[in-house]
Each structure stands twice: as structure tokens, then as C-alpha cells.
N, C-alpha and C positions, 0 to 999 in steps of 0.2 A: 612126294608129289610136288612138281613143280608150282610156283606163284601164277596162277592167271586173272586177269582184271582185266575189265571192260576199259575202253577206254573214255569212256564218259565217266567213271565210277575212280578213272585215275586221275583226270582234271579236280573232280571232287577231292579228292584223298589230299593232294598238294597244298590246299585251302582248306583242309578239316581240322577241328580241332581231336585231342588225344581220343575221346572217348568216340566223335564219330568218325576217327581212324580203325579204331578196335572193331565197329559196326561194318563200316564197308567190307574190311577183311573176312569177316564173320560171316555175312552174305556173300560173298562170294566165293568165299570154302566150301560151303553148304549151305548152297540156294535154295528158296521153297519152291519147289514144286508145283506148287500149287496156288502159285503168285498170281493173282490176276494180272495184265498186262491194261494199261489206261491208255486211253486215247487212242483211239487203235485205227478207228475211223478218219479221224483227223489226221492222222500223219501218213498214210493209206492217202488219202487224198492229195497232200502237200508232196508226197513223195509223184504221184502221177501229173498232177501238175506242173513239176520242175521235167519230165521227162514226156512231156507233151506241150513244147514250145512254150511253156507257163500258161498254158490257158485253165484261166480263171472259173467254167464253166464248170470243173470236178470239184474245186470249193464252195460255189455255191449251190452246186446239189448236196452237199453234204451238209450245209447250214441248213437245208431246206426240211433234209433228214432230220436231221437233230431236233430243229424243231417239233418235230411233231412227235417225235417219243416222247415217252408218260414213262420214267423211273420210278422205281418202289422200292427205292432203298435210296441211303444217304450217300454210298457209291457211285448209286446210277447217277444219283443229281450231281453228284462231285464230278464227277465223267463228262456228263452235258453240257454243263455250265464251261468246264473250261476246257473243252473242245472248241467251243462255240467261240470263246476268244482266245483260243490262238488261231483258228482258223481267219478268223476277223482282224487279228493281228498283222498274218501271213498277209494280206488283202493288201497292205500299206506297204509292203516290203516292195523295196527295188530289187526283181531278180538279175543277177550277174547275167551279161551276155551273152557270155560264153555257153550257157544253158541252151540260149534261142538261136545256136547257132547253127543254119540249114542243115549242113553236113554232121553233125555230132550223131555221133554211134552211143548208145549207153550197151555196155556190158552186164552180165546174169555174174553178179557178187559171189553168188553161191557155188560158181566152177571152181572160186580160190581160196585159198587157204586164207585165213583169215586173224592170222595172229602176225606180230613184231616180235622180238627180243629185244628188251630194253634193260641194261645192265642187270642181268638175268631173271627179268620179271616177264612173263610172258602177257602182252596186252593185246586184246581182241579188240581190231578198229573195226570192221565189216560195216563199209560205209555201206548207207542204204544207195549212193548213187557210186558208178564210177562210168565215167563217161573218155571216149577218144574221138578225135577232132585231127584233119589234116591242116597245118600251118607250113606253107612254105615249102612243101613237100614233105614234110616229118609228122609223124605219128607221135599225137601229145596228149599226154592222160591227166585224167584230175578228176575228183570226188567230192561227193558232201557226207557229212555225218552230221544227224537231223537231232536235236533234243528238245524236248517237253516236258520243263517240269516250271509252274507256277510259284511254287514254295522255295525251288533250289534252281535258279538258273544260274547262268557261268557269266562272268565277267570277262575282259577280253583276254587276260593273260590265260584264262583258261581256254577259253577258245582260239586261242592260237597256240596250245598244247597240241589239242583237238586235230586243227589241222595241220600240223606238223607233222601227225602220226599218222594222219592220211598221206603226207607226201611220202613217208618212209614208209607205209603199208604199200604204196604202188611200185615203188622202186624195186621193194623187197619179193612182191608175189605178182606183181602183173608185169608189168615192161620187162622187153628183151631185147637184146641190141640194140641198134641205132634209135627205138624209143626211147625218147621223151618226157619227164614227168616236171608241169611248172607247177610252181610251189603258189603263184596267184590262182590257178584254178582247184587249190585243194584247198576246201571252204568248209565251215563249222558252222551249222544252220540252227542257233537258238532261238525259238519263239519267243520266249521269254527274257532273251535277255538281249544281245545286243545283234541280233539279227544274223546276216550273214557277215563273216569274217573270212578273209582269204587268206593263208598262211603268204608271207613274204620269202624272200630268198636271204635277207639278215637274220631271220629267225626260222631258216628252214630246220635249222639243230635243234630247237628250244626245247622239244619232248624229251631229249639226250642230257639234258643241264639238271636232271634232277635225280641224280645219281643217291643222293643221301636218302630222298624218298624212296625210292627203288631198294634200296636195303632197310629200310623201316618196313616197308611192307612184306618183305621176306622174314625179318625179324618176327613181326606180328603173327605173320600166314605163318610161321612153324610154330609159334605158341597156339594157335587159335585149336 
């Protein structure tokens, strides 16, 4: 059975220490099923927002929401509480341009395959955005990959992992011919940690330079 990881779960992994190497692996050989998924609202909302000229009006129905739910369990409130600030977070963010830009087309993720090959590790980017835009006459693609975690956000070298693997997931399953994919609009969107990050064209490789990782985790994922 081939290696496959998230690519949020692979920006972690590069910065993890041994034991929460063994963990990542672990879950994602054999995920629960029966995971709850957090924030579900809130990134639901920040994802419409960014694909609706950023208007700010679907965030704050959603703070509004939130508000008034009554949790009954230590979950719900865990869930609330920090929806509530990232959503309030998301508020302060400068959204990128290129998002508000007239003509931007966003594309249904879900047509494309949604994995990489990365020195035989196969990583699932499935950006929640992938958007095309005419410049100049050419057809030019770019994406976000959105993450929410309070306790674990990325730093920048990881999020410029992030979107590096967004430029190499478009190259690889969306663009054909004469498209286009720029590396400044393949963007790594953490609430939590340092906002938006746009992959560059000096660090369009950077997901590809972790070659020893990439065999660690195949090492692991066949013990696990």
C-alpha cells in the first residue's frame, strides 16, 4: 500500500518531533472514522468569503451564529470558542488581490485528482480554492489551502511547503498547454499562524527539498 499524507499533516511531519512522527503516520494509515471534524462552520464561511469578492458579510453571519449556540459538552465549547477567533482573526487579514479580481473563475476541486508524487510519497493537497484569472491573454491558475488549528499552527517555512505543493498540484492535475500556473497566487491560508503566504518562484521547489523526510515516512508507514 502506497504512503499517502495530507498535505497539511506533511508540513507538520517536517517539524515533528520522533514520537509525533510515529503519530501522524499512524493516523493516517488508519484514520478514525469517526473523527469529528472542528470548525466546520468557520472555514465553510472563510472558504465563501474568499470566493465571493471577500465580502465580509458571510463572516459575520456566522459570528452571529455562533453566538447564540448554547454547547453541552466540552467539544461544543472547544468548537465555539475558537471559531469565533479565527473567524475574528480572518477579519484583520489582508485578502490577496488577486481573489477580488472581476474576472476570476474559481474551479469545483472535486473534478481533479487530488494527489502529488513526492519522492514516492503520495500527498493529498485538494486545495479548498483553485481559481483561473486571464492576464495578458493567458490562462493563469492559483489556489489556497486553508488550515485551523489553535494549538498547531505552521510557521512560514511550513507554509511555504504548503504552497509550493499547491503550485506542483496545479501543474500536475489542472493546467494544460499554454496555461499557466504563478507560484505568487498559490497561497497557504493559516488562521492561526501567519496568515496568508504566497508560494514564490525561488522557493517554487521547496515541497521537493525534503527528500530524507519523504523516506522517513515511508520507513515509518511500512512499520506502522
Amino acid at each position: 500500500m502506497k504512503c499517502i499524507i495530507s498535505i497539511n499533516q506533511y508540513a507538520d511531519f517536517i517539524k515533528s518531533t520522533d514520537a509525533k512522527k510515529q503519530r501522524i503516520i499512524r493516523d493516517q494509515k488508519k484514520p478514525n472514522k469517526f473523527r469529528i471534524a472542528y470548525y466546520q462552520l468557520a472555514k465553510a464561511r472563510i472558504r465563501k468569503t474568499l470566493t465571493n469578492n471577500g465580502q465580509l458579510k458571510h463572516i459575520n453571519d456566522a459570528l452571529a451564529n455562533l453566538a447564540s449556540r448554547v454547547p453541552n459538552s466540552k467539544r461544543q465549547i472547544s468548537d465555539k470558542h475558537v471559531s469565533i477567533e479565527a473567524l475574528e482573526k480572518f477579519l484583520i487579514l489582508k485578502i490577496p488581490k488577486i481573489l477580488k479580481n472581476e474576472n476570476i473563475e474559481f474551479l469545483n476541486s472535486k473534478l481533479y485528482k487530488n494527489d502529488i508524487d513526492i519522492h514516492g510519497v503520495s500527498i493529498i493537497v485538494a486545495p479548498e480554492i483553485i481559481f483561473k484569472v486571464t492576464i495578458d491573454g493567458n490562462e493563469v491558475f492559483g489556489g489556497v489551502k486553508l488550515h485551523v488549528s489553535k494549538s498547531n499552527s505552521f510557521d512560514k517555512e511550513q507554509q511555504q511547503v504548503i504552497a509550493s505543493g499547491i503550485c506542483h498540484y496545479l501543474e500536475k492535475n489542472i493546467v494544460q498547454d499554454k496555461q499557466i500556473v504563478l507560484p505568487e497566487f498559490c497561497i497557504s491560508l493559516d488562521i492561526f499562524g501567519n496568515g496568508f503566504i504566497t508560494n514564490s518562484t525561488a522557493k517554487k521547489d521547496v515541497i521537493k527539498s525534503y527528500k530524507k523526510e519523504c523516506q522517513e515516512i515511508i520507513r515509518i508507514w511500512d512499520a506502522a
